[in-house]
Jmol script that loads the backbone (N, CA, C; Angstrom):
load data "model"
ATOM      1  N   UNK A   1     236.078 -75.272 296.277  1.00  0.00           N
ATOM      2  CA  UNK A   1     234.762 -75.716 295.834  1.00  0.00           C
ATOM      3  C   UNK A   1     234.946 -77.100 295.211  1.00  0.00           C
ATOM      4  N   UNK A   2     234.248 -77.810 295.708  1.00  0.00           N
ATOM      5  CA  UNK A   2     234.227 -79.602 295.215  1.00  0.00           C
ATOM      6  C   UNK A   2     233.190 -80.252 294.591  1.00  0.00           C
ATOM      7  N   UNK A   3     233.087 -80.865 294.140  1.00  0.00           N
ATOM      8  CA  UNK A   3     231.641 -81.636 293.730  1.00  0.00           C
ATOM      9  C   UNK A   3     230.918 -82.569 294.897  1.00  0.00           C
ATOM     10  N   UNK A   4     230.422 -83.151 294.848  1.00  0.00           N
ATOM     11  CA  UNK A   4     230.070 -84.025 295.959  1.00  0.00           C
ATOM     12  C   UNK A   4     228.684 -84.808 295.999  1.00  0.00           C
ATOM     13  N   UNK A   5     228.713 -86.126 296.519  1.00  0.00           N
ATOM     14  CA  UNK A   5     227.289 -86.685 296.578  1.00  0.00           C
ATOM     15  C   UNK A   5     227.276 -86.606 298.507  1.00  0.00           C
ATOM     16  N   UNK A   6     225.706 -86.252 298.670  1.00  0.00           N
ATOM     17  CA  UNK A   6     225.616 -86.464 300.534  1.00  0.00           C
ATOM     18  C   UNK A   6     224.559 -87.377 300.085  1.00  0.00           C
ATOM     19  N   UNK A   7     224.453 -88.787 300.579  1.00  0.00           N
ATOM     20  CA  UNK A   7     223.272 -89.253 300.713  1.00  0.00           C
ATOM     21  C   UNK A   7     222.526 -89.812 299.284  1.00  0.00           C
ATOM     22  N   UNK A   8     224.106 -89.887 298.292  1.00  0.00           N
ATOM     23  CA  UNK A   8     223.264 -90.135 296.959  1.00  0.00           C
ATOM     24  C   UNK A   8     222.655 -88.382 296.160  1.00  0.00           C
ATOM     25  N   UNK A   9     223.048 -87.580 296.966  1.00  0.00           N
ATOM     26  CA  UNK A   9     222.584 -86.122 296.569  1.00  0.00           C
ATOM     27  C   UNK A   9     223.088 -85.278 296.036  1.00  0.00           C
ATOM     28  N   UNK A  10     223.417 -84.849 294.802  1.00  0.00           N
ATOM     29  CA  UNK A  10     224.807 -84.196 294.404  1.00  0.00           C
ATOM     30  C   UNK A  10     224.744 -82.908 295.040  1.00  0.00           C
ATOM     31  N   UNK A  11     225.700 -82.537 294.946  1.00  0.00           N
ATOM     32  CA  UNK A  11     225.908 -80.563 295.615  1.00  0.00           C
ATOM     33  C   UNK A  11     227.580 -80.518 295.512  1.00  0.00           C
ATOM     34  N   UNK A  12     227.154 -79.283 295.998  1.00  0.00           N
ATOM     35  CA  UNK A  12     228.636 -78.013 295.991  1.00  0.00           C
ATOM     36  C   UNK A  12     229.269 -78.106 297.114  1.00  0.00           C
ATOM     37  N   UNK A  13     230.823 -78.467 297.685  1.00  0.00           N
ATOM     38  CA  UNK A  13     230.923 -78.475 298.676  1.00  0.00           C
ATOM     39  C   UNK A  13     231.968 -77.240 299.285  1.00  0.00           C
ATOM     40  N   UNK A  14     232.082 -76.166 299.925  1.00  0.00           N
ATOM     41  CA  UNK A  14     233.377 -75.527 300.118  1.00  0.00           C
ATOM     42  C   UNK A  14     233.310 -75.908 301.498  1.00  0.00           C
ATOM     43  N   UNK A  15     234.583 -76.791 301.320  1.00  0.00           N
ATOM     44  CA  UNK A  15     235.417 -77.809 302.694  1.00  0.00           C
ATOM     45  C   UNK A  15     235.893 -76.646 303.513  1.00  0.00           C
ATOM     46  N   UNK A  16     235.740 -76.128 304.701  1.00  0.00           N
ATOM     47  CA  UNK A  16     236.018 -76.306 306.443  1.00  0.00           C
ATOM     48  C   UNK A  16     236.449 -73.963 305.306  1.00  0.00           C
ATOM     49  N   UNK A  17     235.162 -73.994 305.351  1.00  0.00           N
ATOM     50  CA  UNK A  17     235.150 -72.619 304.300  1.00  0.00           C
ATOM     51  C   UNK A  17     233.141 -71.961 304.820  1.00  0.00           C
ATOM     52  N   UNK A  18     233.277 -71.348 305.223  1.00  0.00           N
ATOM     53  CA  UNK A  18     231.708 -70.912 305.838  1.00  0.00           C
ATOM     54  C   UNK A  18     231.365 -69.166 304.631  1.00  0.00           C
ATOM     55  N   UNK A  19     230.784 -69.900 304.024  1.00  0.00           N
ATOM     56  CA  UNK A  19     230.456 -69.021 302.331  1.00  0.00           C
ATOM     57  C   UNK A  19     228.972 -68.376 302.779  1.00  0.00           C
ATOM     58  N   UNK A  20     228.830 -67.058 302.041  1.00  0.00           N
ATOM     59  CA  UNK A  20     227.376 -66.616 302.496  1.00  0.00           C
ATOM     60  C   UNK A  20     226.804 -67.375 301.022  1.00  0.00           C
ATOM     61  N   UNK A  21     224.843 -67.458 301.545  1.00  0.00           N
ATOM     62  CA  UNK A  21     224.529 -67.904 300.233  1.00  0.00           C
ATOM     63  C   UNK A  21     224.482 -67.017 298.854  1.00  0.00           C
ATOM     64  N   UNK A  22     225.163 -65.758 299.243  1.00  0.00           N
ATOM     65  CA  UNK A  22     225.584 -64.716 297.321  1.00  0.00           C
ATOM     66  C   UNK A  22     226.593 -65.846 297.329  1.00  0.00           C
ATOM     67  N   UNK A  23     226.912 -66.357 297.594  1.00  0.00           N
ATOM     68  CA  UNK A  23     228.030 -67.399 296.688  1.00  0.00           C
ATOM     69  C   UNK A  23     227.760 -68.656 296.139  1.00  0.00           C
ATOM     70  N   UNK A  24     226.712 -68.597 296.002  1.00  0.00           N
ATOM     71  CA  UNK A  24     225.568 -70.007 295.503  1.00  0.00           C
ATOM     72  C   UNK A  24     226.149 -70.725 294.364  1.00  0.00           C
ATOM     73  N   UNK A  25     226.594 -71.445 294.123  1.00  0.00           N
ATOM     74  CA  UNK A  25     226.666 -71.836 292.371  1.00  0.00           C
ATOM     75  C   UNK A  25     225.548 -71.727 291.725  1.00  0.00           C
ATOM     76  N   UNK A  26     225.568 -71.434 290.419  1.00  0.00           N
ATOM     77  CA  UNK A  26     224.878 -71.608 289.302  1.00  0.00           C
ATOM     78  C   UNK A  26     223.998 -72.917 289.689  1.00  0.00           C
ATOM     79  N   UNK A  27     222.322 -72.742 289.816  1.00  0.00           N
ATOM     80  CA  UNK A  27     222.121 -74.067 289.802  1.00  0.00           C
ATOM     81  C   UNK A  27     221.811 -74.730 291.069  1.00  0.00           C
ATOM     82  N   UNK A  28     222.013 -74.567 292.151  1.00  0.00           N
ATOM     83  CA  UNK A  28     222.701 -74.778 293.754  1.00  0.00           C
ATOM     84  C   UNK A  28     222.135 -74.029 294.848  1.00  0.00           C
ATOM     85  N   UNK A  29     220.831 -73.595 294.417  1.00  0.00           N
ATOM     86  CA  UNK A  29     220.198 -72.464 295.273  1.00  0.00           C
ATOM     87  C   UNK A  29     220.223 -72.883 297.088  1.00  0.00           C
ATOM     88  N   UNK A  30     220.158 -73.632 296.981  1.00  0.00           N
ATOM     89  CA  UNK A  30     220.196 -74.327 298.744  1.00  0.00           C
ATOM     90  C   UNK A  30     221.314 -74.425 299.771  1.00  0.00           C
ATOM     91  N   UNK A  31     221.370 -73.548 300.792  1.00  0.00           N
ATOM     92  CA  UNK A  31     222.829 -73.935 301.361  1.00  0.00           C
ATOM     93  C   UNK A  31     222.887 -74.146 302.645  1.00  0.00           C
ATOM     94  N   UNK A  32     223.103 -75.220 303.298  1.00  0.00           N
ATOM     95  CA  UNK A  32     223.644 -76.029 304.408  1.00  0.00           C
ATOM     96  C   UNK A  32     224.955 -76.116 305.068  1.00  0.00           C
ATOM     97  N   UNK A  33     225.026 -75.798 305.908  1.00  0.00           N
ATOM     98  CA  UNK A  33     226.065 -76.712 307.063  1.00  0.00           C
ATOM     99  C   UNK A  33     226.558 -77.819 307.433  1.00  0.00           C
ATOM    100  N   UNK A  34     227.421 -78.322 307.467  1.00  0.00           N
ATOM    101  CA  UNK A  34     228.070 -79.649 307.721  1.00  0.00           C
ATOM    102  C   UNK A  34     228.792 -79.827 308.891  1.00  0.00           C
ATOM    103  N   UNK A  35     228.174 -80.864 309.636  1.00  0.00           N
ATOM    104  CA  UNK A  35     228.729 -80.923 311.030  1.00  0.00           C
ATOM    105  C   UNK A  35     229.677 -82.167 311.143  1.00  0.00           C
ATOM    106  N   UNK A  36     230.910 -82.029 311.783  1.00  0.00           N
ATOM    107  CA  UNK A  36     231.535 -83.082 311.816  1.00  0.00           C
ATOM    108  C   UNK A  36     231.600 -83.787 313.039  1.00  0.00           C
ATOM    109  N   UNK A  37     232.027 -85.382 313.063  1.00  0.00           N
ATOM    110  CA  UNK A  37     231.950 -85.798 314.477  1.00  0.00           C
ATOM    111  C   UNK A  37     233.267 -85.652 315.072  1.00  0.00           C
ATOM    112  N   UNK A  38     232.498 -85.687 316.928  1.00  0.00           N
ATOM    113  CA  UNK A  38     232.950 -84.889 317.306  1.00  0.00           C
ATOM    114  C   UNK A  38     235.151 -85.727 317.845  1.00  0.00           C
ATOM    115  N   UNK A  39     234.591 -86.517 318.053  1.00  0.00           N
ATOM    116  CA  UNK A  39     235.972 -87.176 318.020  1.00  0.00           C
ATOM    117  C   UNK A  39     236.941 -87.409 316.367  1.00  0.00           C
ATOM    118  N   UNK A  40     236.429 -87.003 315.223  1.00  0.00           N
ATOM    119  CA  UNK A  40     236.889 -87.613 313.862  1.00  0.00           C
ATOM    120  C   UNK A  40     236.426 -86.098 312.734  1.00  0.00           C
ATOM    121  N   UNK A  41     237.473 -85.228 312.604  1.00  0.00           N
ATOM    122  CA  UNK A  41     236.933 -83.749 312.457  1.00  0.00           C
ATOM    123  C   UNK A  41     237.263 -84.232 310.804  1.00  0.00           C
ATOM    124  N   UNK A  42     237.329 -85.217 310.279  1.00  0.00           N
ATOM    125  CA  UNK A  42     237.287 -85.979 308.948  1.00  0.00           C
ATOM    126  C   UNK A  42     236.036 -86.310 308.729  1.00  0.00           C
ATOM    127  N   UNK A  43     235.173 -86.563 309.387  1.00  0.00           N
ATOM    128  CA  UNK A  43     234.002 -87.419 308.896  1.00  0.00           C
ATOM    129  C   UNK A  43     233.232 -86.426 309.520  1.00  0.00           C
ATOM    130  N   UNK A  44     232.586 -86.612 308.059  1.00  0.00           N
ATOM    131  CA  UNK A  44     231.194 -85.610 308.256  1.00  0.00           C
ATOM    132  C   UNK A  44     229.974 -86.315 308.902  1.00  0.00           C
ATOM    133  N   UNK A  45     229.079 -85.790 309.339  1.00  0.00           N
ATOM    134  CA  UNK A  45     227.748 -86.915 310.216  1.00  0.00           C
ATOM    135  C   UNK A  45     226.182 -85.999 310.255  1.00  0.00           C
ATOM    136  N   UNK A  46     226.353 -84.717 309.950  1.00  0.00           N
ATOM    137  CA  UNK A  46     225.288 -84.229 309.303  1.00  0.00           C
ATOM    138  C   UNK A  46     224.872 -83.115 309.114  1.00  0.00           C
ATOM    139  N   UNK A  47     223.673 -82.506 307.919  1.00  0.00           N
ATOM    140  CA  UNK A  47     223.538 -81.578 307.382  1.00  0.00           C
ATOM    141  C   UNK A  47     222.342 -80.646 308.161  1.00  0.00           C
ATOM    142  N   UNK A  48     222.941 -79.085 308.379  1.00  0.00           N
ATOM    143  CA  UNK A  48     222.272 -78.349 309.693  1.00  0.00           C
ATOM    144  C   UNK A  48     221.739 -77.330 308.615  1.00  0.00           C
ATOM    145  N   UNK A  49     220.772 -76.296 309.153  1.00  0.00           N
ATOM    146  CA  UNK A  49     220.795 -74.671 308.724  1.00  0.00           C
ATOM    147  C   UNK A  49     221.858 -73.927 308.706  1.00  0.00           C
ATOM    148  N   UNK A  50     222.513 -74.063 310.045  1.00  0.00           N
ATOM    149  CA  UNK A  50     223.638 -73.606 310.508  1.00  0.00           C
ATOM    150  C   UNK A  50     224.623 -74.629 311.676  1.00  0.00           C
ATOM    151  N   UNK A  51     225.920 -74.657 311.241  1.00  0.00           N
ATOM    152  CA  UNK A  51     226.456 -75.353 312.473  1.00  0.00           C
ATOM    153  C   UNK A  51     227.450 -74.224 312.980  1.00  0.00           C
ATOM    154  N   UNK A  52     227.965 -74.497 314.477  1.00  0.00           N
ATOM    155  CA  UNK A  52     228.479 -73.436 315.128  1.00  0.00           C
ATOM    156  C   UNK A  52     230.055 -73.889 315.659  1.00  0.00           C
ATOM    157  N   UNK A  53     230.081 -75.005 316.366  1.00  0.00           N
ATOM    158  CA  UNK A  53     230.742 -76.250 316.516  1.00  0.00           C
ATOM    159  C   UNK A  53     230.746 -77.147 315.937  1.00  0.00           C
ATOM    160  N   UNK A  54     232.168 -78.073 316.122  1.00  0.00           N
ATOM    161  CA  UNK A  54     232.323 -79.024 314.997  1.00  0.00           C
ATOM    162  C   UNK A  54     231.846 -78.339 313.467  1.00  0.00           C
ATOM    163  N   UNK A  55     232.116 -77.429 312.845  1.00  0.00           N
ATOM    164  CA  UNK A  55     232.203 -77.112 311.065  1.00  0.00           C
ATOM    165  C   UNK A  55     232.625 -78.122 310.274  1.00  0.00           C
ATOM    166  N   UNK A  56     232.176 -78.600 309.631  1.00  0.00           N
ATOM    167  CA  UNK A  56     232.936 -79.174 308.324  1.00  0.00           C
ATOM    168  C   UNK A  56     233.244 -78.594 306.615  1.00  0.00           C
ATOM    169  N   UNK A  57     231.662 -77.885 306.798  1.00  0.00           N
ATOM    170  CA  UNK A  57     231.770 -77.082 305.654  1.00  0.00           C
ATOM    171  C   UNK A  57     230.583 -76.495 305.432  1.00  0.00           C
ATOM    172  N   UNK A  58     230.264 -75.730 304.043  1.00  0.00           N
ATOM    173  CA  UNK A  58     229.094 -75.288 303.593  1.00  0.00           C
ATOM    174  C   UNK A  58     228.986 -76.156 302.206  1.00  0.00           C
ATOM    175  N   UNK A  59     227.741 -76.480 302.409  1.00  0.00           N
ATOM    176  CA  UNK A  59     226.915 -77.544 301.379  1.00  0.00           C
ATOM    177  C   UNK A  59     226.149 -76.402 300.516  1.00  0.00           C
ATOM    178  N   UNK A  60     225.972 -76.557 299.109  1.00  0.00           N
ATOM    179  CA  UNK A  60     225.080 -76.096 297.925  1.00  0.00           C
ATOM    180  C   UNK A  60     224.040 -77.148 297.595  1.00  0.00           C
ATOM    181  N   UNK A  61     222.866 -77.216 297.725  1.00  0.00           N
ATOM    182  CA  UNK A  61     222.123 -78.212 296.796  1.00  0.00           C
ATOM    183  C   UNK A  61     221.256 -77.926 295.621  1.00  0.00           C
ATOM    184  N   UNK A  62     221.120 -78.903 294.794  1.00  0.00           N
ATOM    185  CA  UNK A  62     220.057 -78.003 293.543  1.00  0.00           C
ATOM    186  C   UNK A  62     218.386 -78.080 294.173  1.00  0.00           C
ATOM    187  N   UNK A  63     218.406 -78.902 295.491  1.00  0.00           N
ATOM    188  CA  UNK A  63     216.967 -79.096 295.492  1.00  0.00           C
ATOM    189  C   UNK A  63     217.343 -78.894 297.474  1.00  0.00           C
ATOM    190  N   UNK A  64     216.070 -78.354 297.845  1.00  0.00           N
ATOM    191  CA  UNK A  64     216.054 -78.665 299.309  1.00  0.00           C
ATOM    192  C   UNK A  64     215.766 -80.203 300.134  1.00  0.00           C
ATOM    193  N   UNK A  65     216.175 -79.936 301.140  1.00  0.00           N
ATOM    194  CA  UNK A  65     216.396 -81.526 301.931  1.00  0.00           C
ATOM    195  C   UNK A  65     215.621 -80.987 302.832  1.00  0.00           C
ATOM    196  N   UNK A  66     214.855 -82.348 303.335  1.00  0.00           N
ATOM    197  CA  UNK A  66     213.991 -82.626 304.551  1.00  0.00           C
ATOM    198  C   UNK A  66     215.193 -82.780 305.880  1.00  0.00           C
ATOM    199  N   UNK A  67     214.907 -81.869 306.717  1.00  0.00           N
ATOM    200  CA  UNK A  67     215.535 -81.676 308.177  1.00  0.00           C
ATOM    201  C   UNK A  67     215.352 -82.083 309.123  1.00  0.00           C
ATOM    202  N   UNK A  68     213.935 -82.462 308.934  1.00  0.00           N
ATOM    203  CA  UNK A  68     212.912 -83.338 309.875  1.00  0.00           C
ATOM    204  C   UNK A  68     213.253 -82.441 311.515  1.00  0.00           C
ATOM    205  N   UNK A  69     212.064 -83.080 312.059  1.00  0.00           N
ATOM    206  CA  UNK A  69     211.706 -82.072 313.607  1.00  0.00           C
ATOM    207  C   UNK A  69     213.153 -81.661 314.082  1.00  0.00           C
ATOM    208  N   UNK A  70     213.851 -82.778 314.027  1.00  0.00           N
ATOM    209  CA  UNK A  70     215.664 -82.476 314.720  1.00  0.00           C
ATOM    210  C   UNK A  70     215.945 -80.939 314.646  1.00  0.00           C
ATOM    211  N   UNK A  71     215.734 -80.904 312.792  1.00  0.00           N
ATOM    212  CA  UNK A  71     216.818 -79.550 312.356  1.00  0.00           C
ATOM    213  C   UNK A  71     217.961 -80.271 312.267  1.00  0.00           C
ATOM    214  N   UNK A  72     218.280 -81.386 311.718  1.00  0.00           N
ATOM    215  CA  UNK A  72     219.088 -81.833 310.328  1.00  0.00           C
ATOM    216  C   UNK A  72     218.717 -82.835 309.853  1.00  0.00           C
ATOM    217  N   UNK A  73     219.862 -83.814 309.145  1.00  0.00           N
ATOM    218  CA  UNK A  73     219.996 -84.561 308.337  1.00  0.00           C
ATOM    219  C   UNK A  73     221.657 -85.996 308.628  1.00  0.00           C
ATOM    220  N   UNK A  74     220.787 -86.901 308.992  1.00  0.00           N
ATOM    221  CA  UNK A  74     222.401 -87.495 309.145  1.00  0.00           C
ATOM    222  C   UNK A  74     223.030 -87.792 307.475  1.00  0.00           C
ATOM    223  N   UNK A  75     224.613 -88.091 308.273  1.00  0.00           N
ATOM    224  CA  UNK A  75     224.662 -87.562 306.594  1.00  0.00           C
ATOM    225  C   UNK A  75     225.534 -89.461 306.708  1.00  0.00           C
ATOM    226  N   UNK A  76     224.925 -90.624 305.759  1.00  0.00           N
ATOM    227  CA  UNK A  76     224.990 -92.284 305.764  1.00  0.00           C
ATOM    228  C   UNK A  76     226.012 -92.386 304.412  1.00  0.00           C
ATOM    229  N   UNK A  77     226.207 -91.300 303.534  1.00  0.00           N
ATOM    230  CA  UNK A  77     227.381 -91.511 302.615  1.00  0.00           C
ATOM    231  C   UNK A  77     227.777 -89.986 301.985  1.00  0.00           C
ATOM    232  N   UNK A  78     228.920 -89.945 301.859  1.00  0.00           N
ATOM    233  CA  UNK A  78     229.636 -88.896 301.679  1.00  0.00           C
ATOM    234  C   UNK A  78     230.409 -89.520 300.326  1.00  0.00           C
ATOM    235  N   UNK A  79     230.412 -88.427 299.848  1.00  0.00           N
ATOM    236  CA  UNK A  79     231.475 -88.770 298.110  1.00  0.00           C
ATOM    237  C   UNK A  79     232.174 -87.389 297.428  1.00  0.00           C
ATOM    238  N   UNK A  80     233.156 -87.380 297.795  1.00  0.00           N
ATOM    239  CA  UNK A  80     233.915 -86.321 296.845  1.00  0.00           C
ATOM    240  C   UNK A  80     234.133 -87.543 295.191  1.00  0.00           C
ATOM    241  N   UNK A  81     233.702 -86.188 294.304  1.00  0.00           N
ATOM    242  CA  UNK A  81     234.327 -86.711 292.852  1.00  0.00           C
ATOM    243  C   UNK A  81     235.629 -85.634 292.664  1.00  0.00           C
ATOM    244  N   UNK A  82     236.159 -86.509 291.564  1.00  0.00           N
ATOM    245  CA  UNK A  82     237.702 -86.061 290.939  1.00  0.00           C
ATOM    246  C   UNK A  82     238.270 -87.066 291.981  1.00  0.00           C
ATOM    247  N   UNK A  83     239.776 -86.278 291.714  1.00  0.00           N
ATOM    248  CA  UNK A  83     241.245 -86.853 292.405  1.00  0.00           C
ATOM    249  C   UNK A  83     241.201 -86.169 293.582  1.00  0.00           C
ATOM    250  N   UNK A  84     240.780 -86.484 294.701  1.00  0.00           N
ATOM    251  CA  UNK A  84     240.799 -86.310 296.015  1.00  0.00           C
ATOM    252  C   UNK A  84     241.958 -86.594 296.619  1.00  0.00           C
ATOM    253  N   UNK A  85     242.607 -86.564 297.841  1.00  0.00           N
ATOM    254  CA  UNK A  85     243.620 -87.084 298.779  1.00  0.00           C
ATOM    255  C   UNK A  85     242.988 -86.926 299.833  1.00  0.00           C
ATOM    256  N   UNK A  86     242.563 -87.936 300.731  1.00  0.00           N
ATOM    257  CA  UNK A  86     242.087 -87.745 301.923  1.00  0.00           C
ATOM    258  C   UNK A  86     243.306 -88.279 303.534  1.00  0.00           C
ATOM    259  N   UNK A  87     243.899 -87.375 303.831  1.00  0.00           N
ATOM    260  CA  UNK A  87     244.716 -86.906 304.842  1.00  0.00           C
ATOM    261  C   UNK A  87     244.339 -87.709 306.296  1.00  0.00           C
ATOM    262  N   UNK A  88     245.114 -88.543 306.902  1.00  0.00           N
ATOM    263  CA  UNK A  88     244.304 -88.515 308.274  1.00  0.00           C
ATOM    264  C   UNK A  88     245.540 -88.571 309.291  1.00  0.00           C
ATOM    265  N   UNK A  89     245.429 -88.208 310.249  1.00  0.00           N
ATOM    266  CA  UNK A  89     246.454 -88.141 311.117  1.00  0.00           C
ATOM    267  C   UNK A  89     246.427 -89.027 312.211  1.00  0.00           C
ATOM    268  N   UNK A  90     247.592 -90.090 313.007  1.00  0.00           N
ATOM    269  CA  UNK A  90     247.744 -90.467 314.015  1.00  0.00           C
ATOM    270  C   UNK A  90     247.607 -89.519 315.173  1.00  0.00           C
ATOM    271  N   UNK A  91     246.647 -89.946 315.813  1.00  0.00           N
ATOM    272  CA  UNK A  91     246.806 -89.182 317.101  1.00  0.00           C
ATOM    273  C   UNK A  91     247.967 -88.832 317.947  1.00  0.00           C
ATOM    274  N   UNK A  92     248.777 -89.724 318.050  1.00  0.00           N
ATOM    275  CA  UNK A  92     249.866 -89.425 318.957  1.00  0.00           C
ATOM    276  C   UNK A  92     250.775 -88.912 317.956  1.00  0.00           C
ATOM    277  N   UNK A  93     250.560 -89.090 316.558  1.00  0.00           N
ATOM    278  CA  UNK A  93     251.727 -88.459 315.695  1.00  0.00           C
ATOM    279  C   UNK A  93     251.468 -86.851 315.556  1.00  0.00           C
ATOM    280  N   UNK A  94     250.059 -86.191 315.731  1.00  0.00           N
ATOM    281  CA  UNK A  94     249.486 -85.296 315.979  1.00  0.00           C
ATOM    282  C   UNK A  94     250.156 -84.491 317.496  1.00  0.00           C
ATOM    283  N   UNK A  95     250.346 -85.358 318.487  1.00  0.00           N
ATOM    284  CA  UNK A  95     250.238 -84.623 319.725  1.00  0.00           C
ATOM    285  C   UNK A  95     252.098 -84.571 319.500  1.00  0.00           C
ATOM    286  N   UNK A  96     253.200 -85.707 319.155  1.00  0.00           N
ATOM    287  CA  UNK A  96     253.919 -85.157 319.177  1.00  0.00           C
ATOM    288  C   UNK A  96     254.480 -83.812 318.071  1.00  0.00           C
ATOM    289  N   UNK A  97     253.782 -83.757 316.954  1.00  0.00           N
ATOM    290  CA  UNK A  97     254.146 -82.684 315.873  1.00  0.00           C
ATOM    291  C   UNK A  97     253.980 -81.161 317.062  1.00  0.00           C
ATOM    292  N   UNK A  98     252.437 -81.312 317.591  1.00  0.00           N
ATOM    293  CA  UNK A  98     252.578 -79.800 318.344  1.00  0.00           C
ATOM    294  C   UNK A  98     253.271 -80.105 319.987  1.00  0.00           C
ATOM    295  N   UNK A  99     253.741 -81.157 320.196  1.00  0.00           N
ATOM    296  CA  UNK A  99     254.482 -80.755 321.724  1.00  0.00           C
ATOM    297  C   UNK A  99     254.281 -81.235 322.626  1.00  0.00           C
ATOM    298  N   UNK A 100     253.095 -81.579 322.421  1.00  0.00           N
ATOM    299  CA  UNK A 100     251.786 -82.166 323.824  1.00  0.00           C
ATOM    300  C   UNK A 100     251.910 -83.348 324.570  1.00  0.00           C
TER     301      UNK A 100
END
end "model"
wireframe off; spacefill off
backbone 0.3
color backbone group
């Protein structure tokens, strides 16, 4: 569980973790899906009802978000607070670790 701004929006984040909403935080009644793109499973790109493919995570908000006709939300800034480490991998350093 993380803190997080989407969009300037604070919320709850449990990263690449698919939580029912009894697990709401205190506060956080709203809960969303996070879809990641599809080439960059690091970067998040936007907020669903539900995502099925590409997961990134489950979002908490204290207030509901407009989804507009689509059925989501692109997501234009992402912010973990605290001491984060954000991980990224070379592709080919990726394909030789598993073999490929």
């Amino acid at each position: 569980m993380l803190n997080a701004q989407i969009n300037g929006i604070p919320c709850i984040l449990f990263y690449e973790e698919r939580v029912t909403s009894e697990k709401a935080p205190l506060g956080y009644p709203y809960m969303y899906h996070i879809r990641h793109d599809e080439d960059d499973w690091t970067c998040p790109i936007g907020i669903e009802r539900f995502v099925c493919v590409n997961f990134f995570g489950t979002v908490f908000m204290n207030k509901p978000i407009e989804l507009g006709l689509q059925g989501y939300m692109e997501i234009e800034r992402f912010n973990l607070e605290g001491d984060q480490v954000k991980l990224t991998v070379d592709g080919s350093l990726f394909d030789k670790v598993l073999g490929l």
